[in-house]
N, CA, C and O atoms as a Tinker XYZ file with bonds, in Angstrom:
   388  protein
     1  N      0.847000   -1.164000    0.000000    73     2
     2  CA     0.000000    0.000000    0.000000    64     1     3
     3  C      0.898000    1.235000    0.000000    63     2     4     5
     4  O      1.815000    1.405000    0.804000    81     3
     5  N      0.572000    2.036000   -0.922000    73     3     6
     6  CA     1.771000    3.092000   -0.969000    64     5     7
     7  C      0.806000    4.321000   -1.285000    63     6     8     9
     8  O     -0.203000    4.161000   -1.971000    81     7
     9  N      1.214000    5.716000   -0.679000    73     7    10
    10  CA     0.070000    6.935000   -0.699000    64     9    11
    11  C      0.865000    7.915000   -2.262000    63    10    12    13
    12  O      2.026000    8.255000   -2.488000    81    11
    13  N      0.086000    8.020000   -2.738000    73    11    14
    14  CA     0.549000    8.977000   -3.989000    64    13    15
    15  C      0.725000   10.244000   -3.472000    63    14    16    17
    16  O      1.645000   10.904000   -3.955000    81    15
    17  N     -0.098000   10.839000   -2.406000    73    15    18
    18  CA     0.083000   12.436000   -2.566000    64    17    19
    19  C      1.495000   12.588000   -1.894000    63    18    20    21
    20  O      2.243000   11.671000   -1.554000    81    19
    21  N      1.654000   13.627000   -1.802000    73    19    22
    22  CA     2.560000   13.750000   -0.693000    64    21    23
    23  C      2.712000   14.137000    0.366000    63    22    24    25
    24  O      3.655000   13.874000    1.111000    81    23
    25  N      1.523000   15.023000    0.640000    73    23    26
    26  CA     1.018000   15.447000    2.146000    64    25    27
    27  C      0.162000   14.250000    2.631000    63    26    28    29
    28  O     -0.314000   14.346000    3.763000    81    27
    29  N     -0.097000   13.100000    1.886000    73    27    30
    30  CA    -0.639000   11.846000    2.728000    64    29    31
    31  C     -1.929000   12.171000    3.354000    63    30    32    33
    32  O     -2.407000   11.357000    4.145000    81    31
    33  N     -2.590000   13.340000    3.074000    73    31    34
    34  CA    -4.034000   13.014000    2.816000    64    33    35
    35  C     -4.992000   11.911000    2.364000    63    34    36    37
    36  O     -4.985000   11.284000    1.305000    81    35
    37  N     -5.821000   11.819000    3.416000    73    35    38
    38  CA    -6.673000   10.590000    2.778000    64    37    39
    39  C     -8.184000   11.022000    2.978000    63    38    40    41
    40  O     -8.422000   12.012000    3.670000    81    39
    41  N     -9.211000   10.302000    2.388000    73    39    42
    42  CA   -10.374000   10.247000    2.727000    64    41    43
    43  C    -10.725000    9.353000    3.878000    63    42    44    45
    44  O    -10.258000    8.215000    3.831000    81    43
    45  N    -11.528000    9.706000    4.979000    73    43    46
    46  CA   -11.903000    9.541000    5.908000    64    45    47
    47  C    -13.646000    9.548000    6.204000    63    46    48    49
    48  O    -14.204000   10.614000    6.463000    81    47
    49  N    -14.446000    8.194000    6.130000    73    47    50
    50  CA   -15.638000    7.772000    6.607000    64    49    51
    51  C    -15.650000    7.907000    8.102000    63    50    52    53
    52  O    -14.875000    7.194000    8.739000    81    51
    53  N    -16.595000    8.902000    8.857000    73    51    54
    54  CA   -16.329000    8.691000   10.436000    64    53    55
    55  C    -17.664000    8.774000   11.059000    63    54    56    57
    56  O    -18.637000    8.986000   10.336000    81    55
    57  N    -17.756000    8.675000   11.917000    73    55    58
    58  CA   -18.879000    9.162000   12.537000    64    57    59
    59  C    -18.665000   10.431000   13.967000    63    58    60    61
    60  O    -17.590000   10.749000   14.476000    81    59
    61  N    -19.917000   10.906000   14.303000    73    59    62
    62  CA   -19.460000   12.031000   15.373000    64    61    63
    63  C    -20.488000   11.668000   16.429000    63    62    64    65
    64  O    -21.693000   11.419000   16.395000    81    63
    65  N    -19.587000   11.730000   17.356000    73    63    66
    66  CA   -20.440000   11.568000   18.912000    64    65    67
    67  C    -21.279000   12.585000   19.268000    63    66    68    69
    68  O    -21.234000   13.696000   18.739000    81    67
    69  N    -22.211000   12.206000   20.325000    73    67    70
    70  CA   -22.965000   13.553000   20.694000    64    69    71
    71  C    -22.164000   14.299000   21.779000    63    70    72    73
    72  O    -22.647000   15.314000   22.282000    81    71
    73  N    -20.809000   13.775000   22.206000    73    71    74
    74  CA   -20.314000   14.126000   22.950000    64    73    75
    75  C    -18.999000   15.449000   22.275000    63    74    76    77
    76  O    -18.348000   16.290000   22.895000    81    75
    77  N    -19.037000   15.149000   20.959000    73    75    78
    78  CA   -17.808000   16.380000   20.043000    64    77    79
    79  C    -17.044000   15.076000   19.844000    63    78    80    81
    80  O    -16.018000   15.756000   19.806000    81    79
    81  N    -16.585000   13.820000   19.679000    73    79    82
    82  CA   -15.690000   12.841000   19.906000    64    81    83
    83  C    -16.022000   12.364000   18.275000    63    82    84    85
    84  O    -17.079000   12.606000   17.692000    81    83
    85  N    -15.039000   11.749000   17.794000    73    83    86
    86  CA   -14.741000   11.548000   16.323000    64    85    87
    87  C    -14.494000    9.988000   16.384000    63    86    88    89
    88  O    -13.475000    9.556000   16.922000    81    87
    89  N    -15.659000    8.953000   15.696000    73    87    90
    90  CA   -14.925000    7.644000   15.801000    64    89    91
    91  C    -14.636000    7.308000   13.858000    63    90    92    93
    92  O    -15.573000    7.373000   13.063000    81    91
    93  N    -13.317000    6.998000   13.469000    73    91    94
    94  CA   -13.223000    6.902000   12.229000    64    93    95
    95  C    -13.980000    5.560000   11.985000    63    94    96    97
    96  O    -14.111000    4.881000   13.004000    81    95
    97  N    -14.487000    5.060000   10.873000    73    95    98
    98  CA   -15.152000    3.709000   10.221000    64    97    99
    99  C    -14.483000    3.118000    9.184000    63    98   100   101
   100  O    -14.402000    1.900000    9.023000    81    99
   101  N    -13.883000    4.162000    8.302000    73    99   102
   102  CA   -13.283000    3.589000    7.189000    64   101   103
   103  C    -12.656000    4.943000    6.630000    63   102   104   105
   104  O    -12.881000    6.136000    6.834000    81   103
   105  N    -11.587000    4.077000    5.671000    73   103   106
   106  CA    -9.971000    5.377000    5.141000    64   105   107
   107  C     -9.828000    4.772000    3.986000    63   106   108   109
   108  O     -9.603000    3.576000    3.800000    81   107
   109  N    -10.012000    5.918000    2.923000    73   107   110
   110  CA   -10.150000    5.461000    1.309000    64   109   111
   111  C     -8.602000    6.295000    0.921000    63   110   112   113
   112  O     -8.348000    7.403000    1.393000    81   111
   113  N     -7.917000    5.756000    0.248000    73   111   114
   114  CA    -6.538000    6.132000   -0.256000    64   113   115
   115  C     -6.251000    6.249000   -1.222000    63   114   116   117
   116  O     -7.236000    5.669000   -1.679000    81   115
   117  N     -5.529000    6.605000   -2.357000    73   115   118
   118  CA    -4.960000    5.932000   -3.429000    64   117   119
   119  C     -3.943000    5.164000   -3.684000    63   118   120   121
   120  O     -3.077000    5.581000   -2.915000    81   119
   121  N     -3.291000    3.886000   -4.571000    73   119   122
   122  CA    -2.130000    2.755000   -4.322000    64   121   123
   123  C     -1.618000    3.806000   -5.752000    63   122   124   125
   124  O     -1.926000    4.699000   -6.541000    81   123
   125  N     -0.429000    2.673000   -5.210000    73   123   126
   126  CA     0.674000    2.828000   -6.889000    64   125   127
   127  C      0.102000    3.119000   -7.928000    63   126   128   129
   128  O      0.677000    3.909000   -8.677000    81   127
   129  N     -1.206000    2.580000   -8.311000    73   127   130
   130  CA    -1.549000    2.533000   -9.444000    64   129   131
   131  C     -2.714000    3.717000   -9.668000    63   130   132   133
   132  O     -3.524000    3.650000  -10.593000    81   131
   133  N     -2.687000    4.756000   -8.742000    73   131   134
   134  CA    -3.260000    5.627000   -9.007000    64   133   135
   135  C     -5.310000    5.169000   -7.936000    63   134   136   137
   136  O     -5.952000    5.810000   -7.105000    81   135
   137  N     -5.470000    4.268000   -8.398000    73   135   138
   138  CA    -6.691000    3.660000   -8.050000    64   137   139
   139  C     -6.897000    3.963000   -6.414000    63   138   140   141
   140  O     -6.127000    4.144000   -5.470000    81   139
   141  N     -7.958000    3.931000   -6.542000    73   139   142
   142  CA    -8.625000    4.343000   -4.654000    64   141   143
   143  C     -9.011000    2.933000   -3.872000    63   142   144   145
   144  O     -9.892000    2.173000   -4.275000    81   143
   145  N     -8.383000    2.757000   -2.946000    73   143   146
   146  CA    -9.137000    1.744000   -2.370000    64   145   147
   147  C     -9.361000    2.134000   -1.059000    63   146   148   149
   148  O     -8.699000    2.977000   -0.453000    81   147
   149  N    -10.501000    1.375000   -0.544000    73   147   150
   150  CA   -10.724000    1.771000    0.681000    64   149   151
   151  C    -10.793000    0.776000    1.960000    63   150   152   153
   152  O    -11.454000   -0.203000    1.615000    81   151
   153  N    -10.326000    0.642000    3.426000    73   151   154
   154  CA   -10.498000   -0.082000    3.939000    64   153   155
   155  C    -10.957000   -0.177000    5.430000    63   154   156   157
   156  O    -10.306000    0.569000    6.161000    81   155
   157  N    -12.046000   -1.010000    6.139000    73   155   158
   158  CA   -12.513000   -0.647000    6.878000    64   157   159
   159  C    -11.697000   -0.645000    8.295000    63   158   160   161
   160  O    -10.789000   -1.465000    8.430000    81   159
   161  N    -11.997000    0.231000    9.313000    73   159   162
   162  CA   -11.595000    0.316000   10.832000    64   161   163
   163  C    -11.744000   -0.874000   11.166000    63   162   164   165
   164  O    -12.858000   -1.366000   10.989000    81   163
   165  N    -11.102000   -1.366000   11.515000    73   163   166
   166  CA   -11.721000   -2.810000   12.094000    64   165   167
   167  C    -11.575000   -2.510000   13.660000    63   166   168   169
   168  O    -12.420000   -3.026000   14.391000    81   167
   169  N    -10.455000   -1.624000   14.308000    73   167   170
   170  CA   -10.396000   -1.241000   15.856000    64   169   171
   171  C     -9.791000   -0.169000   15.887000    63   170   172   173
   172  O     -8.843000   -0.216000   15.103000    81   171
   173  N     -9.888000    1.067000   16.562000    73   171   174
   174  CA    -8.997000    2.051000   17.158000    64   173   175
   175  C     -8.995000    2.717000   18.414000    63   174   176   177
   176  O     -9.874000    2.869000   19.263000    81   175
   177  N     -7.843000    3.068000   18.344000    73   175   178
   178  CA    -7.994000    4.227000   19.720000    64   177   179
   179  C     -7.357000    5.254000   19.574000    63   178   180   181
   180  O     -6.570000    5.419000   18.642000    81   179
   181  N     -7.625000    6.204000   20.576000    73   179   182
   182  CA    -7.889000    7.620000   20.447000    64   181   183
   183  C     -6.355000    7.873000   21.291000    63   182   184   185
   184  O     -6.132000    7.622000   22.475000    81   183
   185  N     -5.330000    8.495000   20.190000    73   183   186
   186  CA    -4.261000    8.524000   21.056000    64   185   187
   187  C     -4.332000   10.598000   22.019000    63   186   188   189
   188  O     -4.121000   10.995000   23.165000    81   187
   189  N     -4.640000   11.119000   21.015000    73   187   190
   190  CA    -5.077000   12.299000   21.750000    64   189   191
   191  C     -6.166000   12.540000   20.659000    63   190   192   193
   192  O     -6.533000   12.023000   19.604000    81   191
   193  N     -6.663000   14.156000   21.887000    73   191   194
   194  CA    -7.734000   14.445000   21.528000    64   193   195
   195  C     -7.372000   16.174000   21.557000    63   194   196   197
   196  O     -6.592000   16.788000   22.285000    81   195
   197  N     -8.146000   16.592000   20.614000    73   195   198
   198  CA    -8.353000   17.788000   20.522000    64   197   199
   199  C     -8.611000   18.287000   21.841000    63   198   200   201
   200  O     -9.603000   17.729000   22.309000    81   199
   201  N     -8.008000   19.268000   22.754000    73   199   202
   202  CA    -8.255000   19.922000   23.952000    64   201   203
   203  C     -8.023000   21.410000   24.517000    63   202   204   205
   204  O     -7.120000   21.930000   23.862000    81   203
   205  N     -8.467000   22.179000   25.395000    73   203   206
   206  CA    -8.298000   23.369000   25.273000    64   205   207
   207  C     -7.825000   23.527000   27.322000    63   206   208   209
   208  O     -8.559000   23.082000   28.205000    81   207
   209  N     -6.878000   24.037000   27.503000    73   207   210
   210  CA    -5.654000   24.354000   28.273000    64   209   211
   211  C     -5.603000   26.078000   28.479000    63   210   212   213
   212  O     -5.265000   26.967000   27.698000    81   211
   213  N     -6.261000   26.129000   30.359000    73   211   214
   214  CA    -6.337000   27.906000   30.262000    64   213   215
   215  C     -5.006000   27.675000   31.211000    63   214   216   217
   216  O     -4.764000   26.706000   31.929000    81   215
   217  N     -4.130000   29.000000   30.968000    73   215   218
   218  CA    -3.225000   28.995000   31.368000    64   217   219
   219  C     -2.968000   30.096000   32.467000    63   218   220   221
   220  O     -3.877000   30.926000   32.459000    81   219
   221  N     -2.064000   30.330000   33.343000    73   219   222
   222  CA    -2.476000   30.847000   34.250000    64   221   223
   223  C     -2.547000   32.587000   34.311000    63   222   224   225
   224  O     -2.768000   33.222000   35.342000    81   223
   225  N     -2.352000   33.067000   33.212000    73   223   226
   226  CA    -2.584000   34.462000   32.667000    64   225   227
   227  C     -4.057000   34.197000   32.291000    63   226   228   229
   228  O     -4.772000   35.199000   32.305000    81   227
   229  N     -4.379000   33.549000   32.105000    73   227   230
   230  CA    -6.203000   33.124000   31.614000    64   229   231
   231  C     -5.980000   33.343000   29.587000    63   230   232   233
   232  O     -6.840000   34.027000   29.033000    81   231
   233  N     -5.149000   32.896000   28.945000    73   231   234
   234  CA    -4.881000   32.658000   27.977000    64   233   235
   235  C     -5.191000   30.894000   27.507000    63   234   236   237
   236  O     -4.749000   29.773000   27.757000    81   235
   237  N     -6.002000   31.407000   26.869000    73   235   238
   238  CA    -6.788000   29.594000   26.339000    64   237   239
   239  C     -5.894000   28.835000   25.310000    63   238   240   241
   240  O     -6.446000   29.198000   24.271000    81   239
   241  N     -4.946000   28.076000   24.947000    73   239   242
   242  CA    -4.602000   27.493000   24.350000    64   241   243
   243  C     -4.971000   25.682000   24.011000    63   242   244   245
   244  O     -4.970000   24.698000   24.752000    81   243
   245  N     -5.255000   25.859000   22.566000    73   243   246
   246  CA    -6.069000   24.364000   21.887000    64   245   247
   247  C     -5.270000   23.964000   21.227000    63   246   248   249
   248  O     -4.585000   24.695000   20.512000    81   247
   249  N     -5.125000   22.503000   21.300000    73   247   250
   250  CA    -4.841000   21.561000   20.549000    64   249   251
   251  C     -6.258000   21.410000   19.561000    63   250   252   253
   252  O     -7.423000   21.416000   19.960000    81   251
   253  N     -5.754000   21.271000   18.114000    73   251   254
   254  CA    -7.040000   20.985000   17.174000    64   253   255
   255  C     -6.912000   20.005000   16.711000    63   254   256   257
   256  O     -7.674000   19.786000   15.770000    81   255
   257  N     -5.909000   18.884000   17.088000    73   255   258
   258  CA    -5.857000   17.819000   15.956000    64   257   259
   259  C     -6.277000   16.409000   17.185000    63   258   260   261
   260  O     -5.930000   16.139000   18.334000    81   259
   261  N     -7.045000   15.889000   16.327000    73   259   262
   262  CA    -7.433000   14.568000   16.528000    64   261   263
   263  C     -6.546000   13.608000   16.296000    63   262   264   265
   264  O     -6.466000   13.722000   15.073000    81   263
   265  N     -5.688000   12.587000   16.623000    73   263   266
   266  CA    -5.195000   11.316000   16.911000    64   265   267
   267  C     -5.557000    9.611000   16.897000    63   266   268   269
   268  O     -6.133000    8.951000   17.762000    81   267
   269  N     -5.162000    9.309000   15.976000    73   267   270
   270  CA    -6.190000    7.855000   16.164000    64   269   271
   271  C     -5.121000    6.717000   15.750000    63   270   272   273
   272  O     -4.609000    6.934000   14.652000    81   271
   273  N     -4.652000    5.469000   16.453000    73   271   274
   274  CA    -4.604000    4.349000   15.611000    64   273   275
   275  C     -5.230000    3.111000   15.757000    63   274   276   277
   276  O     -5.623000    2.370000   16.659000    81   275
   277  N     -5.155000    3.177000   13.994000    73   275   278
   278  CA    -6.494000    2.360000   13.486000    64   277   279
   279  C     -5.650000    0.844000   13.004000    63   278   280   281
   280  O     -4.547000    0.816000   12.457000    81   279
   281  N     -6.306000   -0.090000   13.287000    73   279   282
   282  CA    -6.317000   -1.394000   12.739000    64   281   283
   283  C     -7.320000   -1.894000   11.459000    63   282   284   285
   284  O     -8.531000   -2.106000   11.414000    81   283
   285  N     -6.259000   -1.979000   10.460000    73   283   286
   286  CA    -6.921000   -2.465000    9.111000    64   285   287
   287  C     -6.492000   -3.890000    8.572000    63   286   288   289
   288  O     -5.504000   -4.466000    9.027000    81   287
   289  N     -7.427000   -4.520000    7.405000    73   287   290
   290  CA    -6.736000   -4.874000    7.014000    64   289   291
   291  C     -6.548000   -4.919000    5.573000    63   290   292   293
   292  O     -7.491000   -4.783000    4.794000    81   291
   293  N     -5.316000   -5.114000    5.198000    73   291   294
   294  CA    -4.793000   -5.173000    3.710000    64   293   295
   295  C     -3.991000   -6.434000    3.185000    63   294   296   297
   296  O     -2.859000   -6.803000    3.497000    81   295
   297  N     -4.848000   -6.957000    2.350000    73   295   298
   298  CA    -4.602000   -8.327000    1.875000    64   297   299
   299  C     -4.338000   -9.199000    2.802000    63   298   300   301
   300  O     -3.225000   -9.724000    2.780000    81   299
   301  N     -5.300000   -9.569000    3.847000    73   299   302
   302  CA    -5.293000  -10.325000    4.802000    64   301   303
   303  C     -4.553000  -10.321000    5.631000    63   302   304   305
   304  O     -4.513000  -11.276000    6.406000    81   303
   305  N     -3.765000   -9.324000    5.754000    73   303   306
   306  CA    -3.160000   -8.945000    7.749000    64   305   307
   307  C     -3.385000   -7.711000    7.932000    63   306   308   309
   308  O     -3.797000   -6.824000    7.184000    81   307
   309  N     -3.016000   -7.738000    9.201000    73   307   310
   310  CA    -3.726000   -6.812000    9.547000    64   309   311
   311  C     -2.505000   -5.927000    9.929000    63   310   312   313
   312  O     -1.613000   -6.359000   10.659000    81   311
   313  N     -2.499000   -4.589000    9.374000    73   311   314
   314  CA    -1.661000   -3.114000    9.784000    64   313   315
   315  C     -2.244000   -2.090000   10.862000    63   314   316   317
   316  O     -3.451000   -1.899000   11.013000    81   315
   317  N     -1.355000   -1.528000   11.509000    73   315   318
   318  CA    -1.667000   -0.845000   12.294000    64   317   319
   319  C     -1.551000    0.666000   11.592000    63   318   320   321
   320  O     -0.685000    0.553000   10.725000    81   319
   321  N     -2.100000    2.137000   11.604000    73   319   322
   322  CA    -1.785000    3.019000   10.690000    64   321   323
   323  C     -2.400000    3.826000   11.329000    63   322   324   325
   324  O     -3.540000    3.654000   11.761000    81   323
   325  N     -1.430000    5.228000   11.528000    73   323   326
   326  CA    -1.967000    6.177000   12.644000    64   325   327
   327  C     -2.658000    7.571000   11.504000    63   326   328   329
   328  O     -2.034000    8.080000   10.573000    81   327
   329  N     -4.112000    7.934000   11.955000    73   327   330
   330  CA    -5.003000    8.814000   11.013000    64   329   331
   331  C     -4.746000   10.158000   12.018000    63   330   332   333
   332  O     -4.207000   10.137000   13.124000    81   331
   333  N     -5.020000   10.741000   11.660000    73   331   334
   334  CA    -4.888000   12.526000   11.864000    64   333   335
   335  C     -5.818000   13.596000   11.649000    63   334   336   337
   336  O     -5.379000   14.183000   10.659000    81   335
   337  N     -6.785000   14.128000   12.006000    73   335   338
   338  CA    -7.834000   14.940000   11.935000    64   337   339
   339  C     -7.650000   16.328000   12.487000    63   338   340   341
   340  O     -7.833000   16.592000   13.675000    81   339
   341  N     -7.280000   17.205000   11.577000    73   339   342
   342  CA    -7.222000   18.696000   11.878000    64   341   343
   343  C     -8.492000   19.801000   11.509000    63   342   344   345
   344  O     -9.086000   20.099000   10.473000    81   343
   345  N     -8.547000   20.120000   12.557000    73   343   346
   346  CA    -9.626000   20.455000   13.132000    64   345   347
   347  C     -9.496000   22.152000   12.205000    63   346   348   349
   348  O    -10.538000   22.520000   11.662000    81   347
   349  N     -8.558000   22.849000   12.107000    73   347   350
   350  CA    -8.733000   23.954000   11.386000    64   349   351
   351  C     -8.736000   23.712000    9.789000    63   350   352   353
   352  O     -9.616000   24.261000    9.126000    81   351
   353  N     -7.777000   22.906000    9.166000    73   351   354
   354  CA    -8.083000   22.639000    7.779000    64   353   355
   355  C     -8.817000   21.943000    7.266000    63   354   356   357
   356  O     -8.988000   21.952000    6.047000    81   355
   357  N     -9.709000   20.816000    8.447000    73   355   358
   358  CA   -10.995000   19.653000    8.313000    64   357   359
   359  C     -9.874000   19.075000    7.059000    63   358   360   361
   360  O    -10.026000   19.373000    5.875000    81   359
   361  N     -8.920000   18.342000    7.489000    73   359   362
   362  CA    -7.686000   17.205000    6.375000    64   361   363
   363  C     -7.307000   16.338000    7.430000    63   362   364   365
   364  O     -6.670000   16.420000    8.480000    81   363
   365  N     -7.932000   15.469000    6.775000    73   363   366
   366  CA    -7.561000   14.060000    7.379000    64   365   367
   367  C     -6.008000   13.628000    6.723000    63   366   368   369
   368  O     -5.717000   13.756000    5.533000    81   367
   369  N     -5.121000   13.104000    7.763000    73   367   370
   370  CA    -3.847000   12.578000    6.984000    64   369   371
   371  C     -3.124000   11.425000    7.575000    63   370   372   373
   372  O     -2.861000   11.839000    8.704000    81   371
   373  N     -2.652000   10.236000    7.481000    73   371   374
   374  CA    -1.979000    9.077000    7.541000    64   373   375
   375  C     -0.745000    8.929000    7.321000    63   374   376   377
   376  O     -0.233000    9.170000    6.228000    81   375
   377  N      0.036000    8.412000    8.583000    73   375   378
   378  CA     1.471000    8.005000    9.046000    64   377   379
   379  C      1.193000    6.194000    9.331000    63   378   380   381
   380  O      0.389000    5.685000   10.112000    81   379
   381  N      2.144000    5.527000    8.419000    73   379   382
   382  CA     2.158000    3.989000    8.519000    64   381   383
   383  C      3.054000    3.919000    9.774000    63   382   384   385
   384  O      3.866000    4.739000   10.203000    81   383
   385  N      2.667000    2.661000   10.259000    73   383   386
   386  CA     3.843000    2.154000   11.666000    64   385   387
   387  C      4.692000    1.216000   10.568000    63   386   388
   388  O      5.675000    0.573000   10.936000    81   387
C-alpha cells in the first residue's frame, strides 16, 4: 500500500459523537496505481484528543488535531496506521507504523 500524494491526505468515513468525539469507520486512499481503495476500521484508539488548556494568565490554548490508531486490514493482515484529523483545515492525513 503506498500513498501517492505527498502530504498523505486521505479520505476519511467517520462518525461524530454527541459528545464532540470523532470515531473513524473507514480510510479510502490511493495505491501505486493511481486507483482508490478503501479499507474498513476494524479497531482504534484515540491517542489524543483535541483539547483546550487555560493557562495561568487566563490565555486559552487548543490543541485541534485529533489522533487515532487504526487497525486495518490489507490483503489479509492486519496493519496498524496512525489517522490525523485537523480540526482547522478539516484534512484528514496518515502516518504507517
Amino acid at each position: 500500500m503506498v500513498i501517492e500524494s505527498k502530504d498523505n491526505s486521505i479520505e476519511v468515513i467517520c462518525q461524530h459523537r454527541f459528545d464532540g468525539g470523532i470515531i473513524p469507520l473507514r480510510i479510502r486512499l490511493k495505491d501505486e496505481d493511481g486507483e482508490f481503495q478503501t479499507y474498513t476500521v476494524r479497531s482504534y484508539r484515540e491517542l489524543h484528543v483535541a483539547d483546550k488548556n487555560k493557562l495561568p494568565n487566563d490565555i486559552i490554548v487548543s490543541s485541534r488535531i485529533y489522533s487515532y490508531e487504526c487497525k486495518i486490514m490489507v490483503f489479509a493482515r492486519e496493519r496498524i496506521v496512525r489517522i490525523f484529523y485537523n480540526l482547522n483545515d478539516g484534512i484528514w492525513r496518515i502516518r504507517y507504523e
